[in-house]
N, C-alpha and C positions, 0 to 999 in steps of 0.2 A: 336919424340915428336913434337908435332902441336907449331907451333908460337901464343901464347895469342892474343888471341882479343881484344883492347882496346875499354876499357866501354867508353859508351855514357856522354858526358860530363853534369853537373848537373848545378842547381840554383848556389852552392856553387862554384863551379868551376869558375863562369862567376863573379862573387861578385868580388873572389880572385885575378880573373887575372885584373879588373875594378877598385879594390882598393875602391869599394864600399862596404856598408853593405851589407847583404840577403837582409834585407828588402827592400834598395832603387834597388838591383838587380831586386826584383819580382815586386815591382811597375812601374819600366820601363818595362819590358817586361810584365806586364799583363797592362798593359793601364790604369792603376789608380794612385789616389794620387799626392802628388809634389816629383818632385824632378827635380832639376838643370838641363840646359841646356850640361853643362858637362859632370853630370851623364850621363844624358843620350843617348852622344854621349859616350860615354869610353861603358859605358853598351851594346851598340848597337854594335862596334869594336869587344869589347873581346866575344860577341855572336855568331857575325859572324865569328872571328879568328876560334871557338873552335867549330864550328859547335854544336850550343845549337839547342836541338826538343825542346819546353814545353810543358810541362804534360800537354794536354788540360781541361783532367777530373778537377787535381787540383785545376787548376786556376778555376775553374768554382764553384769547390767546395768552396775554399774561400773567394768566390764572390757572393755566395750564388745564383748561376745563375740555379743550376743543370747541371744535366748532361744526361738526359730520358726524354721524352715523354711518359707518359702511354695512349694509349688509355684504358679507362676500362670502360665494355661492362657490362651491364645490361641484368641478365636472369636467368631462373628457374634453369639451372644445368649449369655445363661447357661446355657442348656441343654446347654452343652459338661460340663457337672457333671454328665451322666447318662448320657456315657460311658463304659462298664465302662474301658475304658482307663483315663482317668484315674486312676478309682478303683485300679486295683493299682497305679498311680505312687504314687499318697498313701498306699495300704498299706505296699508296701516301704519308701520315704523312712520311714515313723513306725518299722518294726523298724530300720532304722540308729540315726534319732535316740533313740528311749525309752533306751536302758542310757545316754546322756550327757542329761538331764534336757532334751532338747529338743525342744518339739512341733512339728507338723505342722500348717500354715494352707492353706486352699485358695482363690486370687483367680480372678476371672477377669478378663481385658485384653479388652476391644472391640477387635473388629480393626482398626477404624478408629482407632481411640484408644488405644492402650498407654502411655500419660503415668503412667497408673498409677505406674509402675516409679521414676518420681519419687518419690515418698511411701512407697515402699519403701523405697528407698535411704536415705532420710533418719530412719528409722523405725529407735532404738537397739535396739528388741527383734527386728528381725530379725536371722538370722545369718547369710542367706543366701536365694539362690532358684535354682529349678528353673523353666525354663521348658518350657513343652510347648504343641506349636504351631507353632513358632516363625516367625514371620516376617522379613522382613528390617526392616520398621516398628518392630518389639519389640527388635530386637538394636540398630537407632541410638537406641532411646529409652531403653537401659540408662543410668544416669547413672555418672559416675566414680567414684563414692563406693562404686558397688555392684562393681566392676570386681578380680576375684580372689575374690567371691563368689557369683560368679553362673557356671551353666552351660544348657546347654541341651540337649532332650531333641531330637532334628530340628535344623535349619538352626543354622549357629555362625558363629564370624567369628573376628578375628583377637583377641581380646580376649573373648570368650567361648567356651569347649573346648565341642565337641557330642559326644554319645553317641547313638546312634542302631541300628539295624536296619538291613541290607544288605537293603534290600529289592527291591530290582533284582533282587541273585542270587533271592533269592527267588520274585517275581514269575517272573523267568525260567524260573524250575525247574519252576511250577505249568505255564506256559505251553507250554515245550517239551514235558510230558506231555502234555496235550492234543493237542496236534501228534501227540506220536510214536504216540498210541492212533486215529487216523485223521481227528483234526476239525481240518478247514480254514476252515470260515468261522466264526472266533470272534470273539467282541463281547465288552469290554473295559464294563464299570461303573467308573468312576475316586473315586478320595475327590474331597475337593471341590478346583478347581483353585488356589487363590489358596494352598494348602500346599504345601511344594517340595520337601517330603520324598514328597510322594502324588505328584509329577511323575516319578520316578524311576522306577513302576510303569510309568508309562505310557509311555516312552521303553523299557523292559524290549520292552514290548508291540509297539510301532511297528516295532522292530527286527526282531523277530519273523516281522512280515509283510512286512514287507520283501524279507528272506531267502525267504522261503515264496513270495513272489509274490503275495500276496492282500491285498484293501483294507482297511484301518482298519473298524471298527465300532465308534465310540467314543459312549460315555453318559454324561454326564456325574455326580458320586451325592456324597453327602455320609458314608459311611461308617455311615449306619445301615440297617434293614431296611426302615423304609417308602419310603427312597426306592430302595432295590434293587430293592423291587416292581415301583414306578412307570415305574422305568430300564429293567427288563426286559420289560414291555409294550411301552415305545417302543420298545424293540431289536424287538421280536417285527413291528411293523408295519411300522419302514422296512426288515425283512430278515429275511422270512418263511424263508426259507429258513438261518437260523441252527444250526449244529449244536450249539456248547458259546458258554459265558459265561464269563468270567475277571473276579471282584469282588476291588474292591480289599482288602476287608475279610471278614471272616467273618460279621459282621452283616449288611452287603450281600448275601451269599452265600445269607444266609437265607432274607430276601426275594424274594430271583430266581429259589429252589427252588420258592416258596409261590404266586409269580406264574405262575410255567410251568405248576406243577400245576392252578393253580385257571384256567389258559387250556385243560387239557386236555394236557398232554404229560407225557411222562416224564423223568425223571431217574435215569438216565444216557440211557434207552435212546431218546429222540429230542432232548435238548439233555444236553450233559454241562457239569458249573457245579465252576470252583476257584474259594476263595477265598483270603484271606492273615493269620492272626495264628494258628492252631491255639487257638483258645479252647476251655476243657473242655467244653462244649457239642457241640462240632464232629464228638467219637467219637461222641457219641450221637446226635445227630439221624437224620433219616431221608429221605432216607439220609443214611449215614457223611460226613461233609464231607471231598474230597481239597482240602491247603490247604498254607501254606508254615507255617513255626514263626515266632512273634515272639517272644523271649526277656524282655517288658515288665520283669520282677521283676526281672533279671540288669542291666538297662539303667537301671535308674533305681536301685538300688542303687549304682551306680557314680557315679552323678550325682550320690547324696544324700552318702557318701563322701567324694567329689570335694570336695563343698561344705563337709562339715564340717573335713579335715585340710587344707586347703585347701593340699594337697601339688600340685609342677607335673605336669600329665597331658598327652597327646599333645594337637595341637590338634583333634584329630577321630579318634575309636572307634568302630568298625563292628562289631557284633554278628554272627555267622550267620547264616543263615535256611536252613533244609533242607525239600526237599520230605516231605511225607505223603501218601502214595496212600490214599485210602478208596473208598467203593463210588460217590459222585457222577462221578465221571471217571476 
């Protein structure tokens, strides 16, 4: 028969051996309230005597601090979960929150339906959220309870700070190369349009041809690879005579390398194709992807940050975006 294991010593324990109450017990060791210089040296002694852990959750919880980070992700189904994107938003956010004992949850919002944001709000164990996506539907259905806890990764308002990507300059930067290496009839793949952060590309774009004198060639794509295939066939039939492609995304970019080749062309040397976030993929494919940078880790750090010191921040943060020239364009 095993020798018992003696349990973890409790709030109650340290009170009794301190000859304090509970309560001046949990307000010295959770950092709140008065209590005597005494207390709180006896409370501090018989803590350490008895080797007290505290319950980080608890105290968070009766402090109404939370105890999660939700990022929650704006989109037509849940398949937005299998966005690499996302994924380094919820990477980042968890290395801010881990060293202050606070995890990282991942919702998703129906575009149609962001109510959600309700039952967050009202939910003690949050401590906060990240929005990504962002709509103007998601930012009116913030409720007030959540308001000084909440930011947003894309589109913000005046009561929720956004942090975001200059993706305009960027887009621009990819796009003007194109230009400046000799291709004028470029066809544009878009994220998907109901986001109003992937409109900004697209206005990048418009302007572009404007200036240039040449017409639109707009596809509509949803930021992944199979519909950059799809997108880039359609480009290929209504404008056979297309020289380069400008995707919204890198994933898109992929696609519309994988589509041209498997229609029979080249890349660079009869369609030249940028895309836009520099994903580590991007040095390596084949060819090289030329792309703009998206700084994701940098930008949602600041978000998660933002949420946890819930210190005042500008009401809107634009990150860089720098071209990269590789061998596609």
């Amino acid at each position: 028969m095993g020798t018992p294991t003696a349990r973890p010593a409790t709030l109650d324990d340290v009170a009794r051996a301190a000859g304090v109450s509970r309560a001046t017990a949990s307000r010295v060791l959770g950092g709140y309230g008065f209590a005597s210089a005494q207390a709180r040296a006896r409370v501090g002694a018989a803590a350490d005597h008895l080797g007290y852990v505290p319950d980080v959750t608890a105290r968070a919880l009766v402090r109404g601090a939370g105890v999660r980070l939700v990022v929650a992700v704006v989109g037509r189904t849940d398949a937005v979960f299998d966005d690499p994107y996302v994924h380094r938003v919820v990477s980042a956010a968890s290395r801010v929150c881990a060293p202050h004992g606070i995890g990282v949850a991942l919702e998703w919002l129906p575009l149609d339906d962001p109510s959600g944001l309700g039952r967050l709000g009202a939910d003690r164990g949050v401590c906060g959220v990240i929005l990504v996506n962002t709509t103007r539907a998601a930012l009116d259905a913030v409720p007030t309870r959540l308001r000084g806890r909440v930011v947003s990764i894309g589109q913000g308002s005046a009561t929720v700070p956004s942090f975001d990507v200059d993706n305009a300059a960027g887009a621009g930067a990819v796009l003007r190369h194109l230009y400046a290496t000799g291709r004028r009839r470029i066809a544009m793949v878009t994220g998907p349009r109901w986001l109003t952060c992937a409109e900004r590309s697209v206005t990048a774009y418009r302007e572009l041809m404007r200036e240039a004198g040449s017409p639109e060639r707009l596809v509509t794509g949803d930021f992944t690879a199979a519909r950059g295939g799809a997108a880039a066939l359609a480009a290929l039939r209504r404008w056979p005579d297309l020289d380069a492609v400008f995707a919204a995304s890198d994933a898109t970019a992929f696609g519309v390398i994988a589509a041209l080749r498997g229609h029979g062309l080249g890349v660079p040397h009869d369609v030249a194709v940028g895309g836009f976030d520099d994903l580590p993929y991007a040095a390596m494919s084949s060819p090289a992807l030329t792309t703009a940078t998206h700084p994701v880790d940098r930008i949602a750090t600041a978000a998660a940050t933002a949420v946890l010191t819930r210190a005042p921040v500008a009401p809107s943060t634009a990150f860089a975006s720098t071209l990269v020239t590789r061998e596609s364009a």
